[in-house]
Phi, psi and omega in degrees: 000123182286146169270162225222104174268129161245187179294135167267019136247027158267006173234030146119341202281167176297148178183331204273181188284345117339323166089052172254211160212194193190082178286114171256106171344338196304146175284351157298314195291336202272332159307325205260346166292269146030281203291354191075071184246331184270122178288166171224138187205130169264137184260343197256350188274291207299332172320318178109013167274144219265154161213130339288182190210167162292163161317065188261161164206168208276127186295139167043041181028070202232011140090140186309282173010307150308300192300306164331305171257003164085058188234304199235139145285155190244135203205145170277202187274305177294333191139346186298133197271112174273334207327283145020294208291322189290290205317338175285329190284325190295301183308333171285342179296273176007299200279342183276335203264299177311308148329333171234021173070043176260123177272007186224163164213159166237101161213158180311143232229122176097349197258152182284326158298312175262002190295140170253338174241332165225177183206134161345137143322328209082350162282347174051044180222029176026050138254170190227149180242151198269135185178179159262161171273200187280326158302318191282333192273326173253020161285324197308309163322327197258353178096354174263121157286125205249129181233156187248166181314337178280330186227066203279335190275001176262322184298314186320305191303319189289344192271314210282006178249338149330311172264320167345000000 
């Protein structure tokens, strides 16, 4: 049975940077939760950011992938150089997703760590720019395919060809 890694706050936990969660209600996930498929993983809790922590985002929205190669920083609203921290997390997302053999993720969608289609500007002024956070550019690097909470009936179509 393939595993699924996903945001452990799109599966209730507190985690974000706020200290909420972004629980999501779809009925795939709570399926493929049932079946017991889903990793639940925070990439910025295991990295070694605080819940709650300040707000960061990727300097000039210019997307992990710039963060990966050491083009860009992961920086808070005051300034504080986080980077370090997204990077231990991507890598540990990276290690938890090998480790239990998942070739897909489900994460939050806008996070500098999990975005898959946008990301913050870096301006902290919540317009967005199109890009990945940093965990998602280097699972994508690794052949793991990353869908976002929005786009769950395309991750379905993707798992079913997985098992195929």
């Amino acid at each position: 049975m393939q595993t699924i890694l996903v945001s452990a706050c799109l599966m209730g936990r507190k985690v974000r940077f706020d200290g909420r969660a972004k629980t999501s209600s779809d009925a795939c996930l709570a399926r493929w939760r049932e079946e017991g498929r889903l990793v639940s993983f925070c990439p910025e809790v295991s990295g070694g950011l605080p819940v709650p922590r300040p707000a960061a985002e990727i300097e000039g929205g210019a997307g992990g992938a710039a963060v990966l190669d050491g083009e860009a920083r992961v920086l808070t609203a005051d300034g504080a150089d986080v980077t370090e921290e997204f990077l231990a997390g991507a890598r540990a997302a990276l290690a938890a997703a090998r480790s239990h053999g998942a070739r897909m993720a489900v994460l939050k969608e806008g996070s500098p760590s999990c975005g898959a289609l946008s990301v913050y500007d870096g301006t902290f002024t919540g317009r967005r720019a199109p890009g990945q956070g940093v965990t998602t550019a280097l699972l994508e690097r690794h052949g793991i395919r990353v869908f976002t909470e929005d786009r769950l009936p395309e991750a379905a179509a993707y798992l079913r060809t997985l098992e195929t």
